[in-house]
N, C-alpha and C positions, 0 to 999 in steps of 0.2 A: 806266447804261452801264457794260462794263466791257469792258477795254481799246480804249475807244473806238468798242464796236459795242454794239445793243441784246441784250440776253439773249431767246429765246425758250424762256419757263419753262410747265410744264405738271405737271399736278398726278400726284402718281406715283401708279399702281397699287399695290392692297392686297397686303400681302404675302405675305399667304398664299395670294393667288394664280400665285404663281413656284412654277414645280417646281425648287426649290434644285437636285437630284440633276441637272439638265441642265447647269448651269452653265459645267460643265470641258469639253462637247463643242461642236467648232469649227464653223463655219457647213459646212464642207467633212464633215465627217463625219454632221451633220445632212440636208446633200442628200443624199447616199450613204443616207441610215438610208431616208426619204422616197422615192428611186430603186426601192430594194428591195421596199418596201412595195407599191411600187405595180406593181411589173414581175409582184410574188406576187400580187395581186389580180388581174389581167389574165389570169394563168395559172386562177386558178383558178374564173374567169368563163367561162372560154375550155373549162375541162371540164369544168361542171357542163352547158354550151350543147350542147356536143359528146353527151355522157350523153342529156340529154333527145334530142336529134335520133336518137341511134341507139337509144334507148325507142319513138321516135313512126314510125319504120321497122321494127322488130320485131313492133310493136301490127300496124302494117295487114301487113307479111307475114301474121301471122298468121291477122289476118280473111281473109286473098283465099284462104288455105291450108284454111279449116275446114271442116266435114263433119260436113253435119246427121243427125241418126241418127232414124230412126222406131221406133215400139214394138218394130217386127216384126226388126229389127234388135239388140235387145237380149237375151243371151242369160241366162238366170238359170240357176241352180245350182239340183239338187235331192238 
């Protein structure tokens, strides 16, 4: 017992698994770090999705636009 309450003691983690270099930054700057991350992640999910969808629109313009060509259609040099 100490001061009159039981201790809840637990055995610590190894140490080398602390990233020392965090140590100094505040829970507050840490959410803000975690906010950002993830507001850039969002972005750039949002324009790779964007990218394919205007890829997979281009694609079939192009099929409904093509134009089959026959032999007799092709003209050679001589």
């Amino acid at each position: 017992m100490f001061f009159g309450k039981w201790l809840k003691v637990r055995e610590a983690i190894d140490p080398t698994l602390i990233l020392w270099e965090n140590l100094g930054i505040s829970q507050k700057e840490r959410c803000l770090r975690i906010t950002l991350k993830g507001i850039i992640s969002a972005i750039l999910v949002l324009a790779t999705t964007l990218f394919i969808l205007y890829a997979k629109i281009y694609e079939s313009n192009v099929n409904e636009n093509q134009v089959i060509c026959d032999e007799s259609d092709v003209f050679t040099r001589e």
